[in-house]
N, C-alpha and C positions, 0 to 999 in steps of 0.2 A: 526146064528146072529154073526153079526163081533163084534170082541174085542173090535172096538173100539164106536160101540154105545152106546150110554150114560146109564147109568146104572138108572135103573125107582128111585123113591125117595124114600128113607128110610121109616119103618114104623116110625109115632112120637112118643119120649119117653119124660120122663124127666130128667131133671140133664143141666149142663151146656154145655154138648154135643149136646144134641138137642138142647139145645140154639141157640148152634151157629152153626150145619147144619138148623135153621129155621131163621136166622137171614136175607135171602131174603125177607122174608113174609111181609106182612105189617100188624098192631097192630089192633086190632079189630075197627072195626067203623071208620078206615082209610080208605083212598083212596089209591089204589096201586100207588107204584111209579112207576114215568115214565119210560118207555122202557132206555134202555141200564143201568139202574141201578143194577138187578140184573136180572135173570131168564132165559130160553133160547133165542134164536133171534125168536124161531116161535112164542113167546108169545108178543102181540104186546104191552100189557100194562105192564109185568113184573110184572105179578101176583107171581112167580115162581113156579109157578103149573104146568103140562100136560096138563091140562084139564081147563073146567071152571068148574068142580067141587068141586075143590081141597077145601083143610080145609086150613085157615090161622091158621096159627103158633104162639102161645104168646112169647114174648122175656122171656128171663131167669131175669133179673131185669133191675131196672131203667136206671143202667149203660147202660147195654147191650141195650136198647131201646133208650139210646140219640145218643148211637154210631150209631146206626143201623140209624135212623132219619136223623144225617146228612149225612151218605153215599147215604141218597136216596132224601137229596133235603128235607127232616121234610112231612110237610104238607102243604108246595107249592109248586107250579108247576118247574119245572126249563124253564129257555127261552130256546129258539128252539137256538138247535149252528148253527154255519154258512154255509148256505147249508143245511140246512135241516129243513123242516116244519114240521108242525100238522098233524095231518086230525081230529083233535078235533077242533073243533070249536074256544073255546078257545085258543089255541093258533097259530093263524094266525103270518105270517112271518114277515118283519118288511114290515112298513108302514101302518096296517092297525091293526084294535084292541083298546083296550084303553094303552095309555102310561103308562109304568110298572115306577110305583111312587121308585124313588132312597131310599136309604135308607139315607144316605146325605145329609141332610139339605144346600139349599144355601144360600147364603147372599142378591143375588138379583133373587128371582125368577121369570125369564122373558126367555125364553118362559115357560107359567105356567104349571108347572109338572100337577098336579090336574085338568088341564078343557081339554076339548075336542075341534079338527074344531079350526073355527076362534076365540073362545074364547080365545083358549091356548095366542093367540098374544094383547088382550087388557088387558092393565097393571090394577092392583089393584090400589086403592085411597091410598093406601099405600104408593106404588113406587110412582105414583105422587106424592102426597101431599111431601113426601119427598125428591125428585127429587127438587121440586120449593123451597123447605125451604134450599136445599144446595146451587140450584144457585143462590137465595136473599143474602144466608150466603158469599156465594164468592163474588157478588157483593160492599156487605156492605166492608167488606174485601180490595175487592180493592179499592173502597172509599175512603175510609180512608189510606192506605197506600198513595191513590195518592193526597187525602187532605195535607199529612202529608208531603210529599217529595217537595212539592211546595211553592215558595216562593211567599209573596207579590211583585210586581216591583216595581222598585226607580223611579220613573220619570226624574234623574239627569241621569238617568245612560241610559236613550232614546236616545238622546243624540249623537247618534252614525253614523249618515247618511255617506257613504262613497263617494267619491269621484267617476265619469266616468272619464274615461282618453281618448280624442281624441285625433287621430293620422291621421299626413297626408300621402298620399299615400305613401312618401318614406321610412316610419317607425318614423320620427324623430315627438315628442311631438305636440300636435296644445295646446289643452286647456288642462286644468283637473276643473270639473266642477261640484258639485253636492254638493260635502261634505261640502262644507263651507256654508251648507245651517241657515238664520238667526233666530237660536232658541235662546231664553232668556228665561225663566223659570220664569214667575210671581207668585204671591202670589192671593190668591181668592179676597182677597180687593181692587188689583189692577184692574179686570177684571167685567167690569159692571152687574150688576143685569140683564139688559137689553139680556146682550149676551148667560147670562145663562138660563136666559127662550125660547131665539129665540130656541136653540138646545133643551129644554125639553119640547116646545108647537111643535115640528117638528120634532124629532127623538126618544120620548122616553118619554109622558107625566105623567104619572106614575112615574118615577125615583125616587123622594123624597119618594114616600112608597114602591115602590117594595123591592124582595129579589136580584135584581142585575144579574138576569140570565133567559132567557127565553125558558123554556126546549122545546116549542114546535118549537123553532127557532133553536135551537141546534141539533135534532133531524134531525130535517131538510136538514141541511146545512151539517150535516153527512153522513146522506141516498145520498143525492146529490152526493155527493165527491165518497163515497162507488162507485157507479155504474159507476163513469167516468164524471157524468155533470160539470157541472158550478159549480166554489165556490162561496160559501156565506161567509159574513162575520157577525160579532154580532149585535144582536135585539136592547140589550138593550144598554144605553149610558157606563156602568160599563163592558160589554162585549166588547165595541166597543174602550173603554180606556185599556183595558186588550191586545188587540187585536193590538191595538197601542204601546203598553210599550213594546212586546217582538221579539222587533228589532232583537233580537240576531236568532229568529228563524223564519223565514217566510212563511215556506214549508205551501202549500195547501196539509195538508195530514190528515187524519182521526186519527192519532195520536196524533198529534196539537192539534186538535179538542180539541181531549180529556184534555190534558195538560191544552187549555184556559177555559174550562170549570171547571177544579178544581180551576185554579187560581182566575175566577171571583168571583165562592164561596167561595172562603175564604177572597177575596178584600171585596163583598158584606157582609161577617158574620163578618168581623173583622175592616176595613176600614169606616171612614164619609165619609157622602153623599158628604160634601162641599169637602171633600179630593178627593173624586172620579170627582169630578163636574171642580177642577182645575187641576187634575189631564189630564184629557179627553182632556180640553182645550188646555192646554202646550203640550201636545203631537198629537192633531189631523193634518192633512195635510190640508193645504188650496188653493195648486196650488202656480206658481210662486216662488220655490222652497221655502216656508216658510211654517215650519213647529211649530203651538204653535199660541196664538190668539197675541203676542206681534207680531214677524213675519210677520202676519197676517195682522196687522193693519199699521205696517208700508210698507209692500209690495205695497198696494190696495192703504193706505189714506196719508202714508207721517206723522203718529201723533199715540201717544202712547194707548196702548189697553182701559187706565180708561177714555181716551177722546170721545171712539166710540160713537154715538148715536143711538138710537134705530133704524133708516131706514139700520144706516151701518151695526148693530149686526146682524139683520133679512138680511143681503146680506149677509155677511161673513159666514153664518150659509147656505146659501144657496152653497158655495162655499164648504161645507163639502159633497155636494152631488154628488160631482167630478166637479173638476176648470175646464176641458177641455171644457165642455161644457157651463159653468157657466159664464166663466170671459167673462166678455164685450172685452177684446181686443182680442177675437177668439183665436182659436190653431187651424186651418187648417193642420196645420205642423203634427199633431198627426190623425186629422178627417176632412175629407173633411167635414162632417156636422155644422165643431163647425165654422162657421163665425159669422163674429163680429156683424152682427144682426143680428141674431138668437142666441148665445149667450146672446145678449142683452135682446130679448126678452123672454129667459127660465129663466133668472135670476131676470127678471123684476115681472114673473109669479111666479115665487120662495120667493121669499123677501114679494112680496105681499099678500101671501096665510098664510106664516110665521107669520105675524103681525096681520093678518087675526085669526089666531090660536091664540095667545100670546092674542090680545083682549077675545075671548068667554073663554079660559082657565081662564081670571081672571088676567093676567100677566101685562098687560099693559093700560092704560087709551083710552077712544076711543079720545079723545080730541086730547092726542098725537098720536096716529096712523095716523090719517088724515092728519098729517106733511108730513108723508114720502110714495107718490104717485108715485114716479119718483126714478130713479136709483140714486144712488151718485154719484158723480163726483169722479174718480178714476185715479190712477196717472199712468204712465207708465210702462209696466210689463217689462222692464229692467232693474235696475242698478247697475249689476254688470260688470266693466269697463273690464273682462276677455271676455266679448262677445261682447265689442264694435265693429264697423268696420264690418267687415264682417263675425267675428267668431263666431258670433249668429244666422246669416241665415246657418251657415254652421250646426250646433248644431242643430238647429230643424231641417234643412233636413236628417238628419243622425237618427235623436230621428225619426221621423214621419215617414222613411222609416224600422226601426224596429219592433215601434209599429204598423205601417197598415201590415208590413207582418207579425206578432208575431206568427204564425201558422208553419212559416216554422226559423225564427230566436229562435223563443222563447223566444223574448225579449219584456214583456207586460209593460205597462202604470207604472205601480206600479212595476214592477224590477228594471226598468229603474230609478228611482226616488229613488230607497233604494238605488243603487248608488255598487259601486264594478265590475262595467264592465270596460275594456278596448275595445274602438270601434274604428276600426281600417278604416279609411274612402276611397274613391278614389279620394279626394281633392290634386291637383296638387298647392302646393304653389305659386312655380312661375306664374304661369296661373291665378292664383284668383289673385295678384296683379297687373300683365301685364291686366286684364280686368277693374280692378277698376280704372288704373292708365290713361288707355284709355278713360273709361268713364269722368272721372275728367277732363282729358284733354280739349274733346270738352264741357264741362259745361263750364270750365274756361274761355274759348274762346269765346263761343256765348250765354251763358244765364246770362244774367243778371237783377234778381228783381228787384233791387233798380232804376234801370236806365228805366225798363221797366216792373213794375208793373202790368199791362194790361194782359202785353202775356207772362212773363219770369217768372211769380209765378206758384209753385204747379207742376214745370218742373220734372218729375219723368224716369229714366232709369232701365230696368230689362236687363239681360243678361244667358246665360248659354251655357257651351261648353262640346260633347259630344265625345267620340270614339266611331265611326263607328264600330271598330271589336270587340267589347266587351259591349255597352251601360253603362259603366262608367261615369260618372258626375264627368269629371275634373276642370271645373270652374263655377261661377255664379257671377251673379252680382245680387244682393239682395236689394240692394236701397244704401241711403246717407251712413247710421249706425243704425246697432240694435236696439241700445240703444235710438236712437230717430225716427226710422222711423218702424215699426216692422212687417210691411207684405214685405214678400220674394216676390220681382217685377219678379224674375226668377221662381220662383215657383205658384204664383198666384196675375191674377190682372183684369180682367174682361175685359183687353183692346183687341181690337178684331183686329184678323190678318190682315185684306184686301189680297190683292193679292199674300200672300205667299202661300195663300190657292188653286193656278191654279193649282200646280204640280199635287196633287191630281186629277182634274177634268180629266189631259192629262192621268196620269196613270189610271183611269179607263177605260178610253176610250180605251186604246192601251189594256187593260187586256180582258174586256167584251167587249168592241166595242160597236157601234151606233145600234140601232131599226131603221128593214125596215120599212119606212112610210106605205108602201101598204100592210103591214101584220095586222092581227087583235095583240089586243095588249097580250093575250099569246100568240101568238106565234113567234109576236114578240117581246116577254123576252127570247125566244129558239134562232131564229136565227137573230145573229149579225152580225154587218160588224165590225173587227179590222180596228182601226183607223191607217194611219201612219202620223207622224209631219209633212208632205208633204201635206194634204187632208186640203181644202180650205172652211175656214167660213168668213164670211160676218162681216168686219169693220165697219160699217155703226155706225156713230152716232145717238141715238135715233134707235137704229133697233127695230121693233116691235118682239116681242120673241113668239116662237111657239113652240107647243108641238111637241114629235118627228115626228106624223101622219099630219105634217103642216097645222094644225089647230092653231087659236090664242092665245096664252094663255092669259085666264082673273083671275083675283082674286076674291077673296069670292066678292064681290060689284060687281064682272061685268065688272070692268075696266081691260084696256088694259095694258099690262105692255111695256113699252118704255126704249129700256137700251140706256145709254149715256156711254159715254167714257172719261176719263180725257180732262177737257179743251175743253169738244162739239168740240174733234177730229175725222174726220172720215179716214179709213185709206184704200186702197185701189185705185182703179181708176171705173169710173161710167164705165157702170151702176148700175154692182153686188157688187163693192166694196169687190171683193175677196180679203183673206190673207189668209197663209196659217199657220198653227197651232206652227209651230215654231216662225214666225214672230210674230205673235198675243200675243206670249210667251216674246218675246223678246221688246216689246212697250209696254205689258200690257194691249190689249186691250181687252176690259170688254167685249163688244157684242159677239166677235167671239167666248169665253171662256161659257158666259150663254148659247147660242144658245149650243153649244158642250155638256154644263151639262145636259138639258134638251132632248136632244137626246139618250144620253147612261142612261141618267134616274138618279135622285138626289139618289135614294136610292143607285145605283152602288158610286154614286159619294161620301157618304158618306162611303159607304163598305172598299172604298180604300184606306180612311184617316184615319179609325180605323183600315184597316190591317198596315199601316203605323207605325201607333205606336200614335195617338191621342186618345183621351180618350175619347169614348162619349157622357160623360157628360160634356164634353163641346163644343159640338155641339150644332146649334140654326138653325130654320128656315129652317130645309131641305123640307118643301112642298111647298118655295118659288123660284123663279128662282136666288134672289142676295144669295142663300145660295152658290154658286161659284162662289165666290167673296170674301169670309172670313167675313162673319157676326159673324162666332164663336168663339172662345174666348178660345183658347189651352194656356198653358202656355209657355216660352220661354224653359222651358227644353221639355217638349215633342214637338216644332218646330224643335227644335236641333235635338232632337233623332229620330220624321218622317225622318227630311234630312238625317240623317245618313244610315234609310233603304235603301233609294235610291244610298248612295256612299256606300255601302256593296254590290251590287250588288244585292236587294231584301230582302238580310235576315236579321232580323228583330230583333235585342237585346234591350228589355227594358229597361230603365234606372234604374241605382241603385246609391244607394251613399255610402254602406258599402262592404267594402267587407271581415272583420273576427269580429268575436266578441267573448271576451275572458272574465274569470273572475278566481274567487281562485282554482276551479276546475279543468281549462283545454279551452275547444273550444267548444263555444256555439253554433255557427252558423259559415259558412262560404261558400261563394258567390260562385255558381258554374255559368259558362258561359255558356247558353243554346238559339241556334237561331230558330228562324222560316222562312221561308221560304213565307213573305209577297206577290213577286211578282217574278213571273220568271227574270233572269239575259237579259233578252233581252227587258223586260216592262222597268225597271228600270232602264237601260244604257243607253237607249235610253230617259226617261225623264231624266237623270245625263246631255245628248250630247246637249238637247234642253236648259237646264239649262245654261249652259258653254255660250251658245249664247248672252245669259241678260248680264251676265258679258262680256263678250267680247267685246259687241257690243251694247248693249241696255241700259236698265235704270239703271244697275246696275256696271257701267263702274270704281266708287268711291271704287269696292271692289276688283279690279285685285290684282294678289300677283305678286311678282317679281320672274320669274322664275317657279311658279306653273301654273297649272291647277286651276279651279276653277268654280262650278258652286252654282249661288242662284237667289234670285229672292227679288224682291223688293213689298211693301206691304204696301198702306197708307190708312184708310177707309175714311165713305162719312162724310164728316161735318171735316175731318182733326182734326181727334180726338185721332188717335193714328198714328204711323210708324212703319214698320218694316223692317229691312233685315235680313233673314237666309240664309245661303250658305254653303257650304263645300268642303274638300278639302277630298283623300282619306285617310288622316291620321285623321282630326279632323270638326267635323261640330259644328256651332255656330248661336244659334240667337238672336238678341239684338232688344230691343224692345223700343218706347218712347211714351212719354204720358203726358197729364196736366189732375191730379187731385188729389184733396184736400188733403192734409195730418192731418188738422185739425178736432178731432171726433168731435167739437163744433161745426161744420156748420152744419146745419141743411142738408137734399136733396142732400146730394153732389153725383156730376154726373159730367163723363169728360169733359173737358174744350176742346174746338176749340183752333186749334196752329198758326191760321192762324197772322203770327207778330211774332211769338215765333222766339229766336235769330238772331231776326233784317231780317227776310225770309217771303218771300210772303205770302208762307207755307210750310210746315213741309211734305216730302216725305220719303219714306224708301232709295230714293237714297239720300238724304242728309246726317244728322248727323246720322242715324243708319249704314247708309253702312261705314260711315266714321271710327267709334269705330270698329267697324267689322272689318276695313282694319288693324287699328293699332293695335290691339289686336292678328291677328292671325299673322302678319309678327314677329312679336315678340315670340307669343304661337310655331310658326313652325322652329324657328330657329334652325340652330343645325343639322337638321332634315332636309334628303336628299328627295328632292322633288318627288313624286310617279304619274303616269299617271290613268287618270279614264281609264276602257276597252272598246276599240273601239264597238259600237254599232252595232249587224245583225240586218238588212234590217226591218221593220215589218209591216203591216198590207198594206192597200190598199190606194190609195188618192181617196178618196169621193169627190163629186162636181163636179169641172171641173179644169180642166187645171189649171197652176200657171201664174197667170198676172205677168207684170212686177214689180218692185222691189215694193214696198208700199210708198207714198209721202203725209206723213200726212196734210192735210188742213182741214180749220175752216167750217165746215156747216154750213154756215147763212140764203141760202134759204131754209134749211131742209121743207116739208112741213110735218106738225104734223097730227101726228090720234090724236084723241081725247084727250082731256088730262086728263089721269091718277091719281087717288087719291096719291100722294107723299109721298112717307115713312113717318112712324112717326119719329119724331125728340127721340133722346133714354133717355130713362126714367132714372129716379133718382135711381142710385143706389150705392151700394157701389162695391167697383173693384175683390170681389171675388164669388159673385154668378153666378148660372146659369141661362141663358136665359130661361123666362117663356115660358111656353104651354097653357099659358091663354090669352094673348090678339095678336091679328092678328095685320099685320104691318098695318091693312087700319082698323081698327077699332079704331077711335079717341075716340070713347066715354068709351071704356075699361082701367080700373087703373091699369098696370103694377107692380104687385105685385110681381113679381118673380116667380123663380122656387121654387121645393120643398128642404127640408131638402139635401137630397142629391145629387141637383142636380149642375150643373153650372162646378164649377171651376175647370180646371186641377188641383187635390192641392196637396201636399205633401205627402209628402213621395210620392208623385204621384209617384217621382221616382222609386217608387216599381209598379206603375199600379193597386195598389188599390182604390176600392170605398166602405168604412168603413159606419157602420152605425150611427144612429142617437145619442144620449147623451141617456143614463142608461134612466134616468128620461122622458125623450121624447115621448111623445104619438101619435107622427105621426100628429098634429092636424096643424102644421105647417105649413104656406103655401109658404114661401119661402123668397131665401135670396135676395129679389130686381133684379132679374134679367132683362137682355136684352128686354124682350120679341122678339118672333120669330123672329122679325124683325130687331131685334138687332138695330145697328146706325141708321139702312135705308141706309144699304149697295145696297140696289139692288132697290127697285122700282121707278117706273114712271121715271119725269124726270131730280129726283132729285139721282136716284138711280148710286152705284157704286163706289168704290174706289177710289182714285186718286195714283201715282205711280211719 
């Protein structure tokens, strides 16, 4: 046996010797301890025996047995060390088994030592219950610190509106305009009983008992914010004066939020109702920059707040529901929806419903409610003398182009109106005066009321001037003065183009081209023939008008349509009475231009006037043949800026009117130049080349420049109810527009007036006094300014028809022999001069009432100069049916034989 085998185990004795050679063993009625504690390695359990027979061993005393107990782990198990398992059952490796209970108490037992599975992870009513009783406790907590840290507001100290500062294009001051808005601060006893119920039978009936705060409104208008929507503002009227008082911070932010909701509750726990109630008053906004029911009353009535009457507090109170839509004298400038009737009528339906309320609440007498059925009579929403003149159209088209693009300025209704902006415009001073100065000019010269009554009253001009290479709005002409006339005549006015509207019809043609007759009609919308200004249509006076497949065109009744031509001229030589498309351009003649629209197809023909740069909501009657003829009704700034597509060579810059906006932080917004590509440089040179011919040589010979180029086109409709001339040069395009109608809101139906006599003239054409303003205005606007050529025209499309007859020798058709005769346009309905042409009555339907378009439909309007079409008033239900429009038929530019412009 080798030395070094383990020597077998001692006999046992006693004394502390064997104590401690037995002190491996484990104590009787114990469990051996586990392996590696003591005994050899072939003993799997560290019995420390040989054998399984072995004797356990008793310790020598207690000592000796605590010691021994913890060298071996006592009488539990030790855990498996790392890397190394069981094969007892009990003790499985980690992950599986029951969790070995720490000896360590913790403070929050989660995951639960004690349970097993998915138990271990559901918390005891413990941890809850006391989880909810800490975050009540923080809650309370911050409560009250944010009770505590908040003040009541002063209502003197509202007070604060700031001023905008406009700037003309060359940086130097125009206005500064907001802050001197007119607050006065009255006391409850000044402010009628009446006015205080209008606002708590209509915003807030409860008030006198509530706690001043509507948590499930609050909630609301938080959660909203949180995720990104729409802000709200406060329920209750103590919310909504809180909301008012703190001028100093305006931020839609869920911070806010929070801040106005401490504030209300401590106005509602510590504040009177009558304090809150005059409170609200002196600080709400009512439109027309007055801000407070003194403001208010003097804005709207011209008379002090304790004189209101019950119909005016129930209006005024309707004006808290946003003016833009509210006031009777429209904001088109801000919404193309808010015209002046249709504002008329949401506030008529507001006021009504008010009184309605203020009756069943108890508030007011039904006796006296049945006084006030009708709107009030309201004063002029200008007078302040900083926006006389022109500087008030300029101011809403600047505000109007802000707020319809506020998506991309970031400059909304209510920013705008706290005031602190610098907006920086692209108002060319000299230009807006040289336009006024012109327009004044031919007034002073040929219109005169007094002398002629008849025909020289309600004489109205619009104008605007645009750059081609940029869509800048360098000038306008807006009416007399703001302050007493207040619809922008450049921006919107319901008077319908007549025949500046051909260029269009040629650029479609030259883009899409003419439908083969002999194709079915898909296919031929595929293939076309490109038209060139050479390709000959038929002057005929009275021509019967056909569809592209030379079939006749009838209208809904059945009737023939018959176009006539200014003056029942036919132009041409017999029999076919050929001209060819530039001539037809250059006289204006109606037949050869309908025939042409109706060929290439009205819907091309309207395609080409909204890639132009028209708006088409203010297009009317394109499934009539006089829809190419200008039945529709664009504003003078988007004529300006179509023309301009065409002298850009196609590409196409919407118009704008700001171009940086700044405030105490830095740069809000600011104007990037981006074109579109309308019309290829070959569609559009070539309408530029056929243009230049009117001037040259045609009807529009009153607008030559000395030394320029110049191409426009003259434009009068049927019944001689409006004029126009647009034309341009390659530096700047302009179009000036004329009109007679009513400026009085007391007249009942007003609808435009016939010019036929208007100053001391047969009648009123776009080449008289429109081209006339247009000449003096740009000889002056171009001065300076080194003269630039339009670009020579390639060749384009095909000549259709036949051969070019000799030159064209206008004469009177008297033996004309007539087809049938035709139901004759409707004479045009009663409206007022900013809605859109209805979709409700047909031009040959006489028994149908001309109600207008819808809410948003009609009027190039403001801010048009951004090219938006804004929606309807907050409050608005769509129920609307419209702002008095054209209907399709507009004037009765086009049918039978009364159809067609005059030029």
């Amino acid at each position: 046996m080798s030395e070094h085998r383990r020597k077998p185990p001692q006999p046992q004795g006693g004394g502390r010797a064997a104590a401690r050679r037995g002190q491996s063993g484990s104590s009787p009625g114990r469990r051996a301890a586990p392996r590696g504690a003591t005994g050899s390695p072939s003993d799997a359990y560290g019995s420390g025996t040989s054998g399984p027979g072995a004797e356990e061993r008793p310790y020598g005393g207690r000592a000796e047995a605590r010691r021994a107990a913890q060298r071996s782990g006592g009488s539990r198990r030790k855990a498996a060390e790392p890397g190394r398992g069981s094969r007892r059952a009990g003790a499985a490796g980690p992950g599986r088994g029951r969790a070995v209970a720490s000896g360590k108490k913790r403070i929050i037992d989660y995951p639960r030592a004690d349970r097993y599975g998915w138990r271990r992870w559901v918390p005891s009513w413990k941890l809850v219950s006391g989880m909810c009783l800490g975050f009540l406790g923080s809650m309370v907590a911050v409560a009250g610190i944010g009770y505590a840290m908040v003040a009541v507001p002063n209502v003197a100290d509202t007070a604060k509106a700031q001023n905008n500062v406009y700037y003309w294009a060359d940086g130097s001051e125009m206005v500064s305009t907001g802050g001197e808005t007119n607050r006065q601060i009255i006391n409850l006893s000044q402010i009628p009983k009446n006015m205080r119920y209008a606002v708590i039978s209509q915003e807030n009936k409860t008030f006198e008992t509530d706690s001043g705060i509507d948590p499930k409104g609050i909630a609301r208008a938080v959660f909203n914010m949180a995720r990104g929507g729409e802000t709200q503002g406060g329920s209750t009227i103590t919310q909504q004066y809180v909301k008012n008082a703190m001028l100093d911070d305006q931020s839609q932010t869920v911070t806010r939020k929070f801040k106005e909701l401490f504030v209300s509750i401590k106005v509602g726990a510590s504040v009177r109702k009558n304090d809150i109630m005059a409170g609200y008053l002196n600080t709400a906004y009512y439109g027309r920059s007055a801000f407070g029911i003194q403001a208010a009353a003097r804005a709207y009535f011209n008379k002090d707040a304790v004189d209101l009457n019950a119909g005016e507090c129930a209006f005024l109170a309707a004006m808290l529901k946003g003016a833009t839509y509210f006031d009777p004298a429209g904001a088109t400038s801000i919404d193309p929806a808010a015209t002046e009737e249709a504002n008329k009528r949401r506030a008529l339906r507001q006021m009504q419903d008010t009184l309605d309320k203020m009756v069943e609440y108890g508030h007011l007498d039904a006796a006296e409610r049945a006084k006030h059925t009708t709107l009030p009579k309201v004063e002029n929403p200008r007078a302040n003398r900083a926006l006389s003149g022109q500087i008030g159209y300029l101011v809403d088209l600047a505000n109007g182009y802000l707020v319809n693009n506020s998506e991309k300025t970031g400059v909304t209704e209510r920013k705008l109106r706290e005031g602190g902006l610098s907006v920086y415009t692209t108002f060319d001073k000299k230009k807006i005066d040289q336009l006024e100065k012109s327009v004044k000019k031919v007034q002073k010269a040929n219109i005169d009321p007094k002398k002629r009554p008849d025909t020289d009253t309600h004489v109205q001009f619009g104008g605007a001037s645009v750059d081609p290479k940029t869509g800048a709005i360098v000038a306008i002409y807006g009416g007399e003065d703001a302050t007493k006339h207040f619809t922008n005549n450049a921006n919107e006015t319901g008077a319908q183009v007549g025949s500046t509207f051909k260029p269009f019809v040629l650029a479609a043609a030259m883009k899409w081209g003419v439908r083969d007759p002999d194709l079915g009609p898909t296919q031929a919308q595929d293939e076309r023939t490109v038209v060139s200004p050479k390709s000959l249509y038929s002057g005929k006076n009275k021509l019967k008008i056909e569809n592209y497949d030379k079939t006749v065109w009838h209208d809904d009744k059945g009737k023939e349509w018959l176009q006539v031509n200014d003056g029942d001229k036919t132009y041409g030589d017999a029999p076919d009475y050929k001209i060819d498309l530039r001539e037809a351009m250059q006289f204006s003649v109606n037949s050869a231009y309908v025939q042409l629209g109706m060929d290439v197809g009205l819907d091309k023909v309207k395609e080409a006037a909204v890639d132009a740069g028209v708006l088409e909501t203010s297009l009317a009657g394109i499934d009539y043949p006089s829809f190419s003829l200008g039945i529709s009704d664009p504003s003078a700034i988007r004529m300006a800026s179509s023309y301009a597509t065409f002298a850009a060579s196609g590409k196409r810059h919407d118009p704008y009117s700001v171009q940086k906006v700044t405030d105490k932080d830095g740069t809000l917004y600011e104007h990037e130049t981006k074109a579109q590509q309308a019309f290829n440089a070959i569609v559009a040179d070539n309408v530029t080349d056929v243009l230049k011919t009117v001037v040259e040589d045609g009807t529009g010979t009153n607008a030559a420049l000395t030394g320029r180029e110049v191409a426009g086109k003259t434009g009068t409709t049927d019944g001689n109810k409006s004029a126009w001339f647009v034309g341009y040069t390659p530096q700047l395009s302009t179009a000036i527009s004329m009109f007679r109608y009513p400026d009085d809101e007391n007249i009942k139906n007003r609808t435009f007036l016939e010019m036929y006599g208007t100053g001391n003239q047969k009648s009123i054409h776009g080449a008289s006094f429109p081209s006339e303003i247009w000449h003096d205005y740009m000889e002056q606007a171009l001065k300076g300014q080194k003269p630039e050529k339009f670009p020579v025209p390639e060749p384009i499309g095909e000549v259709i028809n036949e051969e070019p007859l000799p030159s064209p020798t206008p004469t009177v058709t008297e033996t004309e022999e007539e087809s049938p005769s035709p139901t004759p346009t409707p004479t045009e309905s009663d409206t007022i001069p900013s809605p859109s042409p209805s979709d409700t009555c047909q031009p040959f339907d006489w028994d149908c009432e001309d109600i207008g378009g819808s809410e948003n439909g009609g009027t190039d309007v403001g801010g048009t100069d951004g090219g938006v079409t804004a929606s309807p008033g907050p409050t608005e239900t769509g129920e609307e049916n419209g702002n008095g429009g054209n209907g399709n038929g507009g004037n009765g530019n086009g049918g039978g034989l009364f159809g067609g412009p005059d030029d």
